[in-house]
N, C-alpha and C positions, 0 to 999 in steps of 0.2 A: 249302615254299610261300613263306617268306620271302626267302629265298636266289634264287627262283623270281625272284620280284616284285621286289626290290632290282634285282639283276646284269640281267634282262631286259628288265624295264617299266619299271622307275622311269628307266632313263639317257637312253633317247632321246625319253620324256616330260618330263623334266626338259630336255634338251639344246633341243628343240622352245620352250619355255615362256622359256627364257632368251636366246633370239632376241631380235635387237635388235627386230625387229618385232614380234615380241608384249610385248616390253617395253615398248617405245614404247606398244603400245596399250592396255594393262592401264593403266600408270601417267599414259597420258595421258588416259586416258576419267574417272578420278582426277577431273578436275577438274572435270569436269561435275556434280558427284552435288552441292556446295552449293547449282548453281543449281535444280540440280531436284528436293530439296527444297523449297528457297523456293519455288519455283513450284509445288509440289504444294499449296503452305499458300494462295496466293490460288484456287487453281484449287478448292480446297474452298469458299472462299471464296465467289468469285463462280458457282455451284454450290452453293446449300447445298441441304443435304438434307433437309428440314424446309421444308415448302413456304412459309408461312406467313414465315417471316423470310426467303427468299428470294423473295418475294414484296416484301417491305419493302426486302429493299436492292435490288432492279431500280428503284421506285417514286423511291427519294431517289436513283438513279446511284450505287450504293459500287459495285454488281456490275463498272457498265464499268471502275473505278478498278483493280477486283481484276486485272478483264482483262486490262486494262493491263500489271497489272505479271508476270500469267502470263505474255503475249506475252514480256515483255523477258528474262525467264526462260527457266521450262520449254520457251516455243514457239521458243527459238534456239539450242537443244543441241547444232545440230551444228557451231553456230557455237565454242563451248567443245572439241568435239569435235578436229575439226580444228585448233587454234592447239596445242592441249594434247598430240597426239600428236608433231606436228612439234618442239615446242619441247622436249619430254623426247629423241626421239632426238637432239637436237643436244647437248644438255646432258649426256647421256649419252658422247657422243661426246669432252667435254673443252671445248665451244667457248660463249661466248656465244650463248647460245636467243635470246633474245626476240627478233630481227631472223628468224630464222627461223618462228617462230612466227605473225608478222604478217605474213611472205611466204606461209605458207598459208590462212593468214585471208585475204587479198588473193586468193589462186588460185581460192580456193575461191568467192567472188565471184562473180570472173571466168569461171568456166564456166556459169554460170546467165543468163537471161534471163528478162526478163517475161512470162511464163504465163498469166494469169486477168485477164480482161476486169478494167477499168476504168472507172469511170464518174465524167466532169467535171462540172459546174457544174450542169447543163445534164440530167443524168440520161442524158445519151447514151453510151451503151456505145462504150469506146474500144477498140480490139481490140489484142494484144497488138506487134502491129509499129508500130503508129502511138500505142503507148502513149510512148516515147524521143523522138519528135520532139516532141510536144503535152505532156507531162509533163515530161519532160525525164530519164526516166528510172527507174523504182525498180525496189527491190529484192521479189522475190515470196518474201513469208516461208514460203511453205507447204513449199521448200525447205530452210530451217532449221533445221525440225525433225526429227523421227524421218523423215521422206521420205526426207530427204539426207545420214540415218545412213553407211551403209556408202560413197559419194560423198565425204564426207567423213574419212572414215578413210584411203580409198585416196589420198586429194590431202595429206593429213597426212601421211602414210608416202612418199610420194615425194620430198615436199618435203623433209622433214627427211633423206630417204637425198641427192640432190642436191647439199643444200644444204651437208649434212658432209662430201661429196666435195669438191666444190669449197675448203672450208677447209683441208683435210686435203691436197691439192695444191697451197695456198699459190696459187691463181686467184682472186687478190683484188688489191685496190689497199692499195700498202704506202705512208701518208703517214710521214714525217721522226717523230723522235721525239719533238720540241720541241710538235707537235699534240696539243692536249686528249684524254686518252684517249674522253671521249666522241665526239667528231669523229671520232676515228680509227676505232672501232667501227662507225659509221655506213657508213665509205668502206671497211670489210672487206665488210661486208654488200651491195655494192654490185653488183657484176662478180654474185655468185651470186644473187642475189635477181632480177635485170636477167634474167638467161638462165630461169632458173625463170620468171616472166611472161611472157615471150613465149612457152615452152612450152607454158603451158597457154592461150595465147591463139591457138599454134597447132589444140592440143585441140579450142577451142570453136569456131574458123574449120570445123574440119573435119567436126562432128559438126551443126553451122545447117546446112552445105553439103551433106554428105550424107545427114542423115535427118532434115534439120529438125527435130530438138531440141537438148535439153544433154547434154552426156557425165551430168551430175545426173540426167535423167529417163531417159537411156537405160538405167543403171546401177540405179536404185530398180525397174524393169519387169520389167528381162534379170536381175537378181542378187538384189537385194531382196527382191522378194517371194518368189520361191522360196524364198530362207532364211527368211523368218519364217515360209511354210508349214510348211517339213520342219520345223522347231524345232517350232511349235505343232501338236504331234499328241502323241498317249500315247505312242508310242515314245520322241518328244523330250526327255516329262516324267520319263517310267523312267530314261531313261538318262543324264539331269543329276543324275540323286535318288541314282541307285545310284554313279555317279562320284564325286561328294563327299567321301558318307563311305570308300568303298574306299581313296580318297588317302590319307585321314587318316588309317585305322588303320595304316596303315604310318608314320604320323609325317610327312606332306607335306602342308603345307597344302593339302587339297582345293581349297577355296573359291576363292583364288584362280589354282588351275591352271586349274578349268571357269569358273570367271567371266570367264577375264581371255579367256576365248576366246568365251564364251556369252553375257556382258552386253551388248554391241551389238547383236545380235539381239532381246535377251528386251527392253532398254530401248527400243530401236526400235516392239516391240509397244507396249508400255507408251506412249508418245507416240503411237502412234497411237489405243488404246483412250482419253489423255485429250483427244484433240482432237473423238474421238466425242464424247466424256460430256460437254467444252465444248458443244458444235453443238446435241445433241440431248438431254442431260441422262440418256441413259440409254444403255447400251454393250451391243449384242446382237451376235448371231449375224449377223440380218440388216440391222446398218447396218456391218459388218465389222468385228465386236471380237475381240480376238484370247482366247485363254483365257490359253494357258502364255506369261506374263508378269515381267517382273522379280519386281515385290511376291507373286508365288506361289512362286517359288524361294524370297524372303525369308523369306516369313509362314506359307509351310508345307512348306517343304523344309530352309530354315536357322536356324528362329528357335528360340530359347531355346540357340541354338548348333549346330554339325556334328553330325547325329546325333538332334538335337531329345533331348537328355536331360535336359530338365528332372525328368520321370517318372522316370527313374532317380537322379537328385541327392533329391527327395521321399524315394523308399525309404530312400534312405542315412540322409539327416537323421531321420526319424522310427520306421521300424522294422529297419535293421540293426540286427545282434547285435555285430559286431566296431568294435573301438577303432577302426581305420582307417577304413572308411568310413563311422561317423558322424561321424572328424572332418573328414575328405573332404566330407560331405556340408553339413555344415553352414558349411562354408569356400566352397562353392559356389552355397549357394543365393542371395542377394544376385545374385553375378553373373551367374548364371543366367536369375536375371527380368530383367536384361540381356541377354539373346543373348551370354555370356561364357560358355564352358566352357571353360577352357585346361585351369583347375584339375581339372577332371572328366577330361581326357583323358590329360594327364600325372601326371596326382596318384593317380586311381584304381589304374591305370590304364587307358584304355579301347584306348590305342597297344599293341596287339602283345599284346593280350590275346585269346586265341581264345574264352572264354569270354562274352566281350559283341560280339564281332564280329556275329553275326548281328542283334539286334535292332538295333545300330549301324547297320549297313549298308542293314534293312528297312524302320526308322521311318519316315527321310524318303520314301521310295518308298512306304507305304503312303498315306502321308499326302497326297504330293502328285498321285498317282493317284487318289486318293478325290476328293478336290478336283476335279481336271479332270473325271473323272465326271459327279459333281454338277453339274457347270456346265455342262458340256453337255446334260444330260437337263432344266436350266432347274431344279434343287430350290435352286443356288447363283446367285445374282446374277453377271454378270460384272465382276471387278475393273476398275475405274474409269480405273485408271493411274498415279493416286497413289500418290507413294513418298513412304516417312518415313525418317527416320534409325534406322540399321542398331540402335541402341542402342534405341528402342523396346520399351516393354513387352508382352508378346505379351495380346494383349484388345483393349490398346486400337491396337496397330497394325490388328489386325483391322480393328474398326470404322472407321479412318482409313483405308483401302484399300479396303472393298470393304462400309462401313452393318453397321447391327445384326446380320444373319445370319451375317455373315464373323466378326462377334467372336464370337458363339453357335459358331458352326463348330470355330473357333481354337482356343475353349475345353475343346470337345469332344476335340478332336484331339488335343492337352495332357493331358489326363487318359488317354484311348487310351494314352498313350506310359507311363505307369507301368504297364499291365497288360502292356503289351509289352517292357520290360525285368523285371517281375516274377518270372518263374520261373527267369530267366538272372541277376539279381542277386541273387533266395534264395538260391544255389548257390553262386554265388563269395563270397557272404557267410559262407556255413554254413564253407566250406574257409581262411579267412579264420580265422574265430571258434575254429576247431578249432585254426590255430596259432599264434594266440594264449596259449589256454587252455595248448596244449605246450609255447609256451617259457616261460607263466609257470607251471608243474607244473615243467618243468628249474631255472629259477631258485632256488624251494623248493626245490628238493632238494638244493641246493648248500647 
């Protein structure tokens, strides 16, 4: 089975993964996660959950402050999105990013128009073609966000493919040496960047002209949503659960094989469940919330670490028998209440151990099928959209994603996970402990 999964699956799943474009896109979506953090922390904010002091900061303005600084955040993701894909495949590539980077920031602009009514002085609703003449123009943020996720990606990933061509062909303007190298950097970026704009301003001439939109709305209607359907179903949730950990036992970082493919989707949901929970202060079925979510892969697919073994790191520390995994267990438990298990996976071992495969592979898919369930059937609240930092302690991540029931939930779920590696870690302990016992009875006897 090993030999199997090595030489057959692992190579052109790995080969697939180590694509400039999905490298690009893994490590350029990278950049997005501090601002949306931060923006998860006002969005709680101006949102609080506790009626009563959210009642108080609407009453003194802190809410709109909070708003504020959600807008400048969380609500411009794809604005991070896009500069940060672009600029890693250039950089990837050998060359100076950041002029690349601000070329898809720039692009990405530029195929969007003004969308949603407007209203002057005057209260009179400006309509969105007579918004540029009479305004003078802006930007419609509703695009910005999870909307103009995958829009976003695709104009980062051209851009940056383009833009490296062009360097890479030396189709640049080469100034004397004697010029500042900042100057000269500028005048490289020049010739590629010049041809990339107009491309995409061919794009947007062509998509006003023939369907009266943006290639942005055409793309979140025709592509978009269909992917955050297929993803948000039980199929979607089994099958990122069961992926994970299968990766891992073979020694491959799961996490981010299926992340660096899956997070634009599940983060996309996630922005859109928090622009609900902004609007309306509560995220259902019926104002379109989504369930399978980033923070549900987190908080009950990955948390406590690949595999969710906290519940097995417990056993170790407190009632194995063998030398090895209490000192396994208790070398783990710290990082553990971190979402750290390296130590559990390489130290136990839980890589290439047939032995804890099963519950390994089961937990997160019990776990985060139980969850979808529940949330569907309305006994789970729907998460909010709120992301925390991946280091979170599992309880209180709960509670900060999805109110009291989610941390009750979480906790539940966590405790589940020792009776679930229990009978499977009795066993390797017991064979463990047995030889022990025999090399220290050989030892003696010598």
């Amino acid at each position: 089975m090993n030999n199997f999964v090595n030489k057959t699956i692992l190579p052109p799943v790995m080969k697939f993964v180590n694509t400039k474009a999905i490298t690009a896109l893994k490590d350029g979506m990278i950049v997005s996660l501090p601002f949306i953090m931060v923006g998860s922390v006002f969005l709680l904010l101006s949102s609080f959950p506790y009626t009563p002091i959210a009642n108080w900061m609407t009453s003194t303005g802190l809410s709109a402050y909070f708003t504020q600084a959600y807008n400048a955040s969380f609500g411009i993701v794809s604005v991070f999105a896009v500069t940060g894909i672009a600029y890693v495949w250039v950089k990837n590539e050998g060359y100076e990013p950041l002029p690349a980077g601000l070329t898809a920031f720039v692009s990405f602009i530029l195929v969007m128009h003004p969308t949603t009514a407007v209203m002057n002085g005057t209260k009179t609703v400006i309509s969105a073609s007579q918004a540029p003449t009479l305004l003078g123009g802006f930007i419609d943020r509703t695009w910005l966000g999870g909307q103009g996720m995958i829009a976003a990606i695709i104009v980062g990933m051209i851009t940056g493919w383009i833009y490296s061509w062009f360097i890479k062909h030396k189709i640049t303007i080469k100034l004397p040496e004697q010029v500042p190298p900042a100057v000269s950097a500028s005048f490289v970026a020049l010739i590629p960047a010049f041809v990339i704009v107009v491309g995409w301003l061919l794009v947007y001439i062509l998509f006003d002209a023939a369907a009266n939109e943006t290639m942005t709305q055409w793309i979140y209607h025709v592509v978009q949503i269909p992917l955050q359907g297929l993803t948000d179903s039980f199929g979607g949730v089994l099958g990122v659960a069961l992926l994970i950990p299968f990766f891992w036992f073979f020694g491959v970082h799961g996490a981010i094989i299926v992340s660096g493919i899956m997070s634009p989707i599940l983060q996309a949901n996630a922005l859109s469940n928090a622009a609900i929970f902004k609007a309306d202060g509560v995220v259902t079925a019926a104002n379109g919330g989504h369930i399978f979510i980033q923070p549900l892969l987190d908080q009950f697919g990955t948390v406590t670490g690949s595999g969710m073994t906290l519940g097995l790191v417990i056993f170790m520390s407190f009632f194995a028998r063998s030398a090895q995994m209490k000192s396994i267990g208790k070398l783990s438990l710290v990082p553990g209440a971190f979402n750290i298990n390296e130590p559990t996976l390489f130290g136990l071992p839980i890589v290439l151990n047939p032995l804890l495969a099963l519950p390994f592979i089961l937990m997160p898919a019990l776990s985060m099928c139980a969850t979808y369930v529940l949330i569907q059937i309305h006994v789970l609240p729907y998460l909010t959209g709120v992301m925390v930092p991946w280091t979170t302690p599992p309880i209180i991540s709960g509670f900060l994603v999805g109110g009291w029931q989610m941390a009750i939930w979480q906790a539940i779920v966590i405790a589940a996970s020792f009776f679930v590696y229990f009978p499977f870690a009795r066993r390797y302990d017991k064979i463990l402990y047995q030889q022990e016992q025999a090399k220290e009875q050989e030892i003696l006897s010598k």
